[in-house]
C-alpha positions in Angstrom: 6.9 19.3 -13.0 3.7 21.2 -13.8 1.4 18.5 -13.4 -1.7 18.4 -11.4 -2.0 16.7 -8.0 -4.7 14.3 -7.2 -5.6 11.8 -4.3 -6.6 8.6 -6.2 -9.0 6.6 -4.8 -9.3 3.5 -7.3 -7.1 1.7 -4.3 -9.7 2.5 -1.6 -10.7 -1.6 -2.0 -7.4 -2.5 -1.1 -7.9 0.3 2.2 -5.6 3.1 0.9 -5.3 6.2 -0.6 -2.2 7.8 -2.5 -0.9 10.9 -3.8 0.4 11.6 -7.4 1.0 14.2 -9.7 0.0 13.7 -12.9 3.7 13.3 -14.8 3.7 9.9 -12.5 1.0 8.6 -14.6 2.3 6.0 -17.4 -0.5 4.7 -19.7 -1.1 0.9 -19.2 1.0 0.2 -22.5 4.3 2.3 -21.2 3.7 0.5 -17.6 3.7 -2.9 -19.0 7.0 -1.8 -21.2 8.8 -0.6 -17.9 7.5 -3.9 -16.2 9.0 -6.0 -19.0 5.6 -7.6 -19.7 2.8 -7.6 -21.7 -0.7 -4.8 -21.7 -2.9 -7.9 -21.1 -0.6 -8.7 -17.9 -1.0 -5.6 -16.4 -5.0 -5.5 -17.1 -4.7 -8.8 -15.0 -2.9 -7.7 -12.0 -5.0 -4.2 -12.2 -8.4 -6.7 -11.9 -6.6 -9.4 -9.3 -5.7 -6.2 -7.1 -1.8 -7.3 -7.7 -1.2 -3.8 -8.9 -3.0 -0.2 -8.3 -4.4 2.1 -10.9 -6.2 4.8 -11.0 -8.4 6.1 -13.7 -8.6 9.6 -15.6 -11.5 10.0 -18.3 -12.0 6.5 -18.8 -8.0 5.7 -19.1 -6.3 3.9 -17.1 -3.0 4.9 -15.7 -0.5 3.5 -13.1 1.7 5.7 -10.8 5.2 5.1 -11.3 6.0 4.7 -7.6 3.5 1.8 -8.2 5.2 -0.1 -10.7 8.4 0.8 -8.3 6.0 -1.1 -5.5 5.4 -3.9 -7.6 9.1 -4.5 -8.8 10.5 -4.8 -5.7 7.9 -7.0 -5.0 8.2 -9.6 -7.6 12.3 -9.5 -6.9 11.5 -10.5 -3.2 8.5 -13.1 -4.2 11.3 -14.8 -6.6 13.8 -14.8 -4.1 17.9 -15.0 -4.2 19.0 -16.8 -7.5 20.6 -20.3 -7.1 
């Protein structure tokens, strides 16, 4: 605990607004490591609006519940295994 709450608006393009605190921040290098990609990946998905970040002195940072979001996305995108 003992981090700060904010309201992040970097997602108000995509029409919403979310909550964090700021120990569910991970830097875009630790985000792309917990989505088993690459930085460059996660700059794309940040720019094609696949993904939301929010930014804190001119660093990006991804809320874990996010990259929760986004997981659970790709799994049901890629469907059952045959």
């Amino acid at each position: 605990m003992g981090g700060k709450c904010y309201t992040c608006c970097m997602a108000m393009e995509q029409g919403a607004t979310i909550k964090v605190m700021t120990d569910d921040l991970l830097p875009v290098g630790k985000a792309a490591k917990a989505l088993g990609t690459s930085r460059w990946s996660v700059y794309r998905w940040i720019e094609a609006q696949k993904i939301i970040a929010v930014k804190f002195g001119g660093v990006l940072f991804i809320p874990k519940s996010e990259i929760e979001r986004f997981k659970n996305n790709q799994a049901t995108e890629s469907g059952p295994a045959a």
